[in-house]
C-alpha beads as a LAMMPS data file, in Angstrom:
LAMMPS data file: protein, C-alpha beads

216 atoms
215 bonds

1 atom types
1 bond types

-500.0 500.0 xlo xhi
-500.0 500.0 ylo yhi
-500.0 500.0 zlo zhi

Masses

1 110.0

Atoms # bond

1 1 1 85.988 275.386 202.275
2 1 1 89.245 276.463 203.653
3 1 1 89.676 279.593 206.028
4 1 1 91.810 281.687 203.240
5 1 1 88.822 280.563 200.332
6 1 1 86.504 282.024 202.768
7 1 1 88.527 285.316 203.058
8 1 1 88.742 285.295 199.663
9 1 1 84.800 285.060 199.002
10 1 1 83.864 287.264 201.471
11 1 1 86.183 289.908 200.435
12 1 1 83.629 289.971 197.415
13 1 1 80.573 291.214 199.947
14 1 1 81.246 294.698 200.121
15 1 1 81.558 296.045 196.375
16 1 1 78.483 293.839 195.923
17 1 1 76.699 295.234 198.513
18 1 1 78.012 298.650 197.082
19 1 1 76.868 297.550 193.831
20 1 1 73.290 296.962 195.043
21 1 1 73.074 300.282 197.227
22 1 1 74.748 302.848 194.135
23 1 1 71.564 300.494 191.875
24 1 1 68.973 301.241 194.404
25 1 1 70.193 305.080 195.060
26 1 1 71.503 306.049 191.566
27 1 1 68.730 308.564 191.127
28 1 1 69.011 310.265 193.990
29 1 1 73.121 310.745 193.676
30 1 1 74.779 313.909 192.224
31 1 1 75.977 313.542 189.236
32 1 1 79.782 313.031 190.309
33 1 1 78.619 310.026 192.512
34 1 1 76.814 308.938 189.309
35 1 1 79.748 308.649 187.526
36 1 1 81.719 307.016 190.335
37 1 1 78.973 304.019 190.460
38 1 1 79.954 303.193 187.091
39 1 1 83.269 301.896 188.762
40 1 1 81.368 300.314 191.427
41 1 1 79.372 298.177 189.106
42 1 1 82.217 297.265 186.782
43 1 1 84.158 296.358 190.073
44 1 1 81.728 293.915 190.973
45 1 1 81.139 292.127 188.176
46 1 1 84.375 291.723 187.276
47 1 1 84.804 290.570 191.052
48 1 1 82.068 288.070 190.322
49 1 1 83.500 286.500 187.028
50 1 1 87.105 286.075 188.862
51 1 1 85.701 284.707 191.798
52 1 1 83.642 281.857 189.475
53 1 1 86.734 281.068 187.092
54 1 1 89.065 280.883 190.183
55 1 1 86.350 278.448 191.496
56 1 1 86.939 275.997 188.592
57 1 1 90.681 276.809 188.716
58 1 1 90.979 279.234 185.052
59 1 1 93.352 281.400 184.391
60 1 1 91.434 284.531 185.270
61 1 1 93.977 287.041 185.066
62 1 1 93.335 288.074 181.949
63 1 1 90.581 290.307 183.510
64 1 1 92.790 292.458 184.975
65 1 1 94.026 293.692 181.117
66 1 1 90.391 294.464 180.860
67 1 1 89.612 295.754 183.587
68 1 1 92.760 298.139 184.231
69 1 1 91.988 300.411 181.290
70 1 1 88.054 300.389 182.221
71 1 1 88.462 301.275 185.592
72 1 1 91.363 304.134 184.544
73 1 1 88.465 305.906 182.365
74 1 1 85.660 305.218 185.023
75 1 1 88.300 307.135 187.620
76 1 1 89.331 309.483 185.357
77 1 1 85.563 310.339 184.041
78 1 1 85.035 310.927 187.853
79 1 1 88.370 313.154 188.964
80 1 1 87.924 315.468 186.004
81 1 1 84.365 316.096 187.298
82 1 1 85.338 316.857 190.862
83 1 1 88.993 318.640 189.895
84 1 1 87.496 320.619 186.646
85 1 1 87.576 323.893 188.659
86 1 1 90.484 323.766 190.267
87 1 1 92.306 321.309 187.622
88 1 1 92.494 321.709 183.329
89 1 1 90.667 319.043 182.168
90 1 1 93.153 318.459 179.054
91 1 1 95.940 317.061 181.533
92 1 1 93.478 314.623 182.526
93 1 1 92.683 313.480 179.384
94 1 1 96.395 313.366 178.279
95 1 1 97.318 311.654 180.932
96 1 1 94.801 309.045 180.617
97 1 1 94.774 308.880 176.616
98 1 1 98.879 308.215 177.342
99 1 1 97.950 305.777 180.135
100 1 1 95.954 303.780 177.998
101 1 1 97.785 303.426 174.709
102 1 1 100.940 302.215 177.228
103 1 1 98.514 299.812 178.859
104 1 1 97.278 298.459 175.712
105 1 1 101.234 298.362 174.582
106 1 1 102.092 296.295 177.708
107 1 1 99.374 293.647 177.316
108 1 1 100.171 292.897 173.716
109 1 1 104.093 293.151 174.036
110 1 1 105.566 293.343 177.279
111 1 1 102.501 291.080 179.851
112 1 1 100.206 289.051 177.463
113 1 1 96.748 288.529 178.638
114 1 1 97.492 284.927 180.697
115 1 1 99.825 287.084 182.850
116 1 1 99.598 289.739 185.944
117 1 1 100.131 292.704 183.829
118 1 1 101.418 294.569 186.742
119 1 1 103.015 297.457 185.080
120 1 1 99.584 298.714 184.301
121 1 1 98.388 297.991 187.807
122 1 1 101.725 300.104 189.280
123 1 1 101.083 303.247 187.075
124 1 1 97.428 303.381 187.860
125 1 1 98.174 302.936 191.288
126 1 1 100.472 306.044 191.405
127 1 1 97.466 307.738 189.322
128 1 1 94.783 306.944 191.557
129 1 1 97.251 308.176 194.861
130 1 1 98.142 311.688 193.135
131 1 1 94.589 312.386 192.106
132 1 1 93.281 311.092 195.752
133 1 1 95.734 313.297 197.377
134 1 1 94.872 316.038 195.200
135 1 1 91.198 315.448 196.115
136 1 1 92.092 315.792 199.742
137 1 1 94.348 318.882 199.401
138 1 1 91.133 320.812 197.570
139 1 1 88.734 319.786 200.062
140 1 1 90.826 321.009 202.837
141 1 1 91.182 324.524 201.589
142 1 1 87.831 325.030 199.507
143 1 1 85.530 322.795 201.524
144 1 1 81.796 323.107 199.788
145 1 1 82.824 324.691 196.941
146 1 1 84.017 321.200 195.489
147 1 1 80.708 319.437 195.836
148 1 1 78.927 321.047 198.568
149 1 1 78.538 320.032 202.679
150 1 1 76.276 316.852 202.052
151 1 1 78.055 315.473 199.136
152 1 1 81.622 316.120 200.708
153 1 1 80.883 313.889 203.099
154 1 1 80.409 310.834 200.882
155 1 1 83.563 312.035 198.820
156 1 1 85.595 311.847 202.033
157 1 1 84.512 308.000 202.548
158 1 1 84.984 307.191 198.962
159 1 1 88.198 309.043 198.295
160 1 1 89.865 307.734 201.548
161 1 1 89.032 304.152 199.961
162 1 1 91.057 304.982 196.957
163 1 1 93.495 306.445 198.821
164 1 1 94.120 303.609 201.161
165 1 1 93.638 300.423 198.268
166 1 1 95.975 301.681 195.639
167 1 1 98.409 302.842 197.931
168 1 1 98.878 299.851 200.146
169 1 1 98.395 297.856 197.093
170 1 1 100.932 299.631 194.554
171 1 1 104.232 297.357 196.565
172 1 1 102.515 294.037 195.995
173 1 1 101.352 295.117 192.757
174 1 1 104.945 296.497 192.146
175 1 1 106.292 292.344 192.892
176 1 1 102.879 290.745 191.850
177 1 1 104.424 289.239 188.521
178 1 1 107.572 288.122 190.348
179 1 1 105.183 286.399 193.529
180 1 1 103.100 284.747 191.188
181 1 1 106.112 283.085 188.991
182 1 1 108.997 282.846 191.735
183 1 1 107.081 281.837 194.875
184 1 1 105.404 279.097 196.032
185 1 1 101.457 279.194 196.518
186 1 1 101.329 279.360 200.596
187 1 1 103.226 282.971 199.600
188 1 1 101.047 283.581 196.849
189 1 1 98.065 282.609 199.036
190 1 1 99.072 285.211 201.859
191 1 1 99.926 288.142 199.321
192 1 1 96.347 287.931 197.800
193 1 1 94.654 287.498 201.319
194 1 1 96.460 290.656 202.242
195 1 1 95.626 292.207 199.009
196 1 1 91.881 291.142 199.529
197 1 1 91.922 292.792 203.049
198 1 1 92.575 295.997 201.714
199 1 1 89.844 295.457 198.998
200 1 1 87.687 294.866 201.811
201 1 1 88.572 298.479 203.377
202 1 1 88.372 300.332 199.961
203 1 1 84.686 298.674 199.086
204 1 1 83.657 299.196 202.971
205 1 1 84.228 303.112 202.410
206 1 1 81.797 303.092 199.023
207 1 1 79.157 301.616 200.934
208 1 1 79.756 304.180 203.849
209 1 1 80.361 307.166 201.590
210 1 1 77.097 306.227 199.684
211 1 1 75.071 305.507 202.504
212 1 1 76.769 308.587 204.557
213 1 1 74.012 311.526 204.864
214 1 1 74.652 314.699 206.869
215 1 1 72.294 315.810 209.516
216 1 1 71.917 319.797 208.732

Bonds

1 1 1 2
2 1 2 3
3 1 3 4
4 1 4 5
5 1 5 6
6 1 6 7
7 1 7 8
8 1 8 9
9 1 9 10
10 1 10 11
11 1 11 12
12 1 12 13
13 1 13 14
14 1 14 15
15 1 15 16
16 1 16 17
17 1 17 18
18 1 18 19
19 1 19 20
20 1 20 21
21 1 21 22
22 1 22 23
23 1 23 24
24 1 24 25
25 1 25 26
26 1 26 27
27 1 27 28
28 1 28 29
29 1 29 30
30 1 30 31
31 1 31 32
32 1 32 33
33 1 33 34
34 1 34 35
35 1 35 36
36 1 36 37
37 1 37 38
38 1 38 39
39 1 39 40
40 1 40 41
41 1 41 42
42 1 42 43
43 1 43 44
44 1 44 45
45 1 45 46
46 1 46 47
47 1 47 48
48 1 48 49
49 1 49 50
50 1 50 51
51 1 51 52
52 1 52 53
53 1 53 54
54 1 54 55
55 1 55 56
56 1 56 57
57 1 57 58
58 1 58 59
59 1 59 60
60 1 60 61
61 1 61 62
62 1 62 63
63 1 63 64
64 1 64 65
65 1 65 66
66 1 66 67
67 1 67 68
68 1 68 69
69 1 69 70
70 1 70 71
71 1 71 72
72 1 72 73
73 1 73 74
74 1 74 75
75 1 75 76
76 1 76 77
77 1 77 78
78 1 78 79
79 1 79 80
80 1 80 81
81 1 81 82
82 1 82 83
83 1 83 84
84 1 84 85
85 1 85 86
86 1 86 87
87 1 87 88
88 1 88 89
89 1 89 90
90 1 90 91
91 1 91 92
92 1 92 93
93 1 93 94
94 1 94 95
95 1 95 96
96 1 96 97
97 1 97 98
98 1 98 99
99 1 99 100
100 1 100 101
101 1 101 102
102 1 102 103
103 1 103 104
104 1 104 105
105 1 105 106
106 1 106 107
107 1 107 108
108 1 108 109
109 1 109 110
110 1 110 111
111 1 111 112
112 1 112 113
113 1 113 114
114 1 114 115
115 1 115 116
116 1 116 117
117 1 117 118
118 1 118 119
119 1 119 120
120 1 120 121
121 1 121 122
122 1 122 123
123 1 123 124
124 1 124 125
125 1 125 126
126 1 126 127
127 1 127 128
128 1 128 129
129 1 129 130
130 1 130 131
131 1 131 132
132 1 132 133
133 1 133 134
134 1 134 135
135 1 135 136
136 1 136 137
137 1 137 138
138 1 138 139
139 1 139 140
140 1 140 141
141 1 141 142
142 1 142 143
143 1 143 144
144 1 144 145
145 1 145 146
146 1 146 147
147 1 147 148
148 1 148 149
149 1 149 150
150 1 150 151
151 1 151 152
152 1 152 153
153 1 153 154
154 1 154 155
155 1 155 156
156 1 156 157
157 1 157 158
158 1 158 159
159 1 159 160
160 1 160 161
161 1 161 162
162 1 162 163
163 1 163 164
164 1 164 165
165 1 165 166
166 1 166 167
167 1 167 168
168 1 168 169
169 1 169 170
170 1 170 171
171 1 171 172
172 1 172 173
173 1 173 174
174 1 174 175
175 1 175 176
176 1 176 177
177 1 177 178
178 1 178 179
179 1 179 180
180 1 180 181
181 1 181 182
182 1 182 183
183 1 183 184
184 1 184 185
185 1 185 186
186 1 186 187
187 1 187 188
188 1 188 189
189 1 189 190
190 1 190 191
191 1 191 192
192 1 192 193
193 1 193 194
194 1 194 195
195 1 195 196
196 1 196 197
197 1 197 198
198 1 198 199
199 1 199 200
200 1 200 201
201 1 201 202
202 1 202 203
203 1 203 204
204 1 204 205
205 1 205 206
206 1 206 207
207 1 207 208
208 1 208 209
209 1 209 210
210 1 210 211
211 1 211 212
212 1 212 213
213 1 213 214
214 1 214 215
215 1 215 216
């Protein structure tokens, strides 16, 4: 196996191991942290599946127009229960309900399924950075009151994962349809080893944030 496979299927540790901590600790998590496992495990399987198909060299990209609008509720499901006292819930779901009908528009018109539908993966991206931020502004001026001293700590870890993926992701996700059609596969092989480093940060901070207890 070749060092950038190894990257590659290594990258895939963390969320698992975040998978198998959220399964073991689920009852014992608020119910915000609840919600945000659901991510975790879809994460991880879908991780999985694309790891075996890319394996035996199939198309697997047609995850990603699966996954995209799955993930976007999951996140959404999860802001709305953090932001719901500080944030109307109805922009939320208007924003989301609008995020998924052009999603679904963009896989059947604009990005069929055996392509990178990257337009989906840019506007999520900008999504997931403006509801991070906003997470981060609130917790700076109301402290506790948006989960409480214990839980607050997790949210930091889990948040700053977010926060870091999507936003360090959004310019390769931005060219990701024009790198995989327009450039050779030693490129293509270094864009996704860069893309799976930061995958490795963001799934690093779940397993933190989920492990992360407060001494009071």
């Amino acid at each position: 196996m070749s060092w950038a496979k190894l990257i590659l299927v290594c990258s895939n540790i963390p969320i698992c191991a975040s998978m198998i901590l959220a399964l073991v600790k689920y009852e014992q998590l608020s119910k915000e942290f609840k919600i945000f496992s659901w991510f975790i495990f879809i994460s991880a399987i879908v991780q999985c599946f694309s790891l075996t198909l890319w394996f035996f060299s199939i198309n697997n990209l047609f995850l990603n127009h699966f996954f995209v609008p799955i993930s976007a509720v999951c996140l959404a499901i999860f802001y709305n229960s953090l932001l719901s006292k500080f944030v109307n819930s109805y922009v939320i779901w208007i924003v989301l309900g609008l995020f998924l009908l052009a999603t679904i528009a963009n896989s059947m018109f604009i990005q069929p399924l055996t392509t990178f539908n990257s337009n989906a993966w840019v506007i999520q991206c900008v999504l997931v950075v403006i509801l991070s931020l906003s997470t981060f502004l609130l917790l700076m001026n109301y402290g506790n009151h948006v989960t409480g001293k214990i839980d607050n700590k997790r949210l930091n870890w889990i948040n700053s994962g977010l926060f870091i993926y999507y936003a360090s992701v959004l310019i390769l996700f931005y060219y990701g349809d024009i790198i995989i059609k327009s450039f050779s596969m030693e490129v293509n092989r270094y864009a996704w080893l860069l893309h799976s480093l930061f995958y490795i940060i963001m799934s690093s901070c779940f397993f933190i944030g989920l492990w992360k207890r407060l001494r009071i």
